[in-house]
One Martini backbone bead per residue (centre of mass of N, CA, C, O) as a GRO file, in nm:
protein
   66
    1UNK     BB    1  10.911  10.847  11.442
    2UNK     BB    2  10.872  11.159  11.614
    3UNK     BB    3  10.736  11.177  11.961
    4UNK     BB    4  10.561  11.327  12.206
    5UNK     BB    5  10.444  11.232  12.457
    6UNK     BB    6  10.117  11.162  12.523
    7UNK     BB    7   9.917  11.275  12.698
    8UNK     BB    8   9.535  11.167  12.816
    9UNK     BB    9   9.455  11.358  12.989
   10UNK     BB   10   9.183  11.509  12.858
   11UNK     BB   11   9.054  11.388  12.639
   12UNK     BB   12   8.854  11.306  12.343
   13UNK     BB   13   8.702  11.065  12.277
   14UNK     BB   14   8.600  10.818  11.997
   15UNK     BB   15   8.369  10.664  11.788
   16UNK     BB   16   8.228  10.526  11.536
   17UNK     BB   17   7.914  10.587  11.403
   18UNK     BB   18   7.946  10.208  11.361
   19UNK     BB   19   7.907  10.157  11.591
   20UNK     BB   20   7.740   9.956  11.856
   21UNK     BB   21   7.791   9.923  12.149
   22UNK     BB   22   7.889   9.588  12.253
   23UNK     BB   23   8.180   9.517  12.275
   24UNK     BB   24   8.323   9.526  12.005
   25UNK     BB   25   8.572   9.585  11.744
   26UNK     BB   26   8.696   9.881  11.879
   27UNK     BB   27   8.807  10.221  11.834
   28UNK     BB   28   8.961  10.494  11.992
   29UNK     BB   29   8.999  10.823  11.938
   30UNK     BB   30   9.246  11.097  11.935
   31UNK     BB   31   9.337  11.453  11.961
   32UNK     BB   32   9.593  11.670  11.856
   33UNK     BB   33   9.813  11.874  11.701
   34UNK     BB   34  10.012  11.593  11.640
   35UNK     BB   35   9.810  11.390  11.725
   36UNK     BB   36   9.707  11.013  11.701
   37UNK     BB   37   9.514  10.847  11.889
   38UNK     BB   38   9.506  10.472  12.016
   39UNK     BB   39   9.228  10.236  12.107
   40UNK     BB   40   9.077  10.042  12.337
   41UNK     BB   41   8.801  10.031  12.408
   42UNK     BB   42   8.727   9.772  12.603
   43UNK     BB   43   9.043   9.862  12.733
   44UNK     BB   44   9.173  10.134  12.804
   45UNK     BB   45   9.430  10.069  13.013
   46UNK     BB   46   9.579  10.011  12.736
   47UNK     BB   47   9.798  10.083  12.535
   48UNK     BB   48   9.868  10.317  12.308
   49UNK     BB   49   9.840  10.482  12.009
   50UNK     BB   50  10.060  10.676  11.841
   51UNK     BB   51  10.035  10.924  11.564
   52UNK     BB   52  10.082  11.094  11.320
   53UNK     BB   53   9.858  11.282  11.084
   54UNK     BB   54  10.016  11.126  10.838
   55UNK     BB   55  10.029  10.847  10.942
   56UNK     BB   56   9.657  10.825  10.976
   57UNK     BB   57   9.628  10.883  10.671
   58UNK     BB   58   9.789  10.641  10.553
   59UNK     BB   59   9.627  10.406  10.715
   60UNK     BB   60   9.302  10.505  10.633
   61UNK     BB   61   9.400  10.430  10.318
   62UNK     BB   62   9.426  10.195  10.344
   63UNK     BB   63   9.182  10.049  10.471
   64UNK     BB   64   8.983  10.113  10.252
   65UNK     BB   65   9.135   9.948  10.052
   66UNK     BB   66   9.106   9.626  10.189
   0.00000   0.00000   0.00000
């Protein structure tokens, strides 16, 4: 996977709407044109993880089918 550096300022971050808000293992995602970031909701501070909307997309799959 090659991608350019995502900045991150000024994303819309969000968590899903099953997350309790309680400050368990939740994570956040953003999107942009061509990739989708993921973070510790619990500590954003944290290096995100960048995947292209393909590799996000096999994840998604992968993570339900578990």
């Amino acid at each position: 996977m090659n991608i350019e550096r995502t900045p991150i300022n000024g994303l819309n971050w969000f968590k899903s709407t099953y997350s309790a808000g309680d400050g368990g293992e939740c994570i956040e995602v953003a999107t942009t044109d061509h990739a989708v970031l993921v973070r510790d909701s619990k500590d954003t501070s944290l290096p995100h993880l960048t995947l292209t909307r393909t590799g996000w997309a096999h994840f998604v799959r992968y993570a339900a089918g578990a």
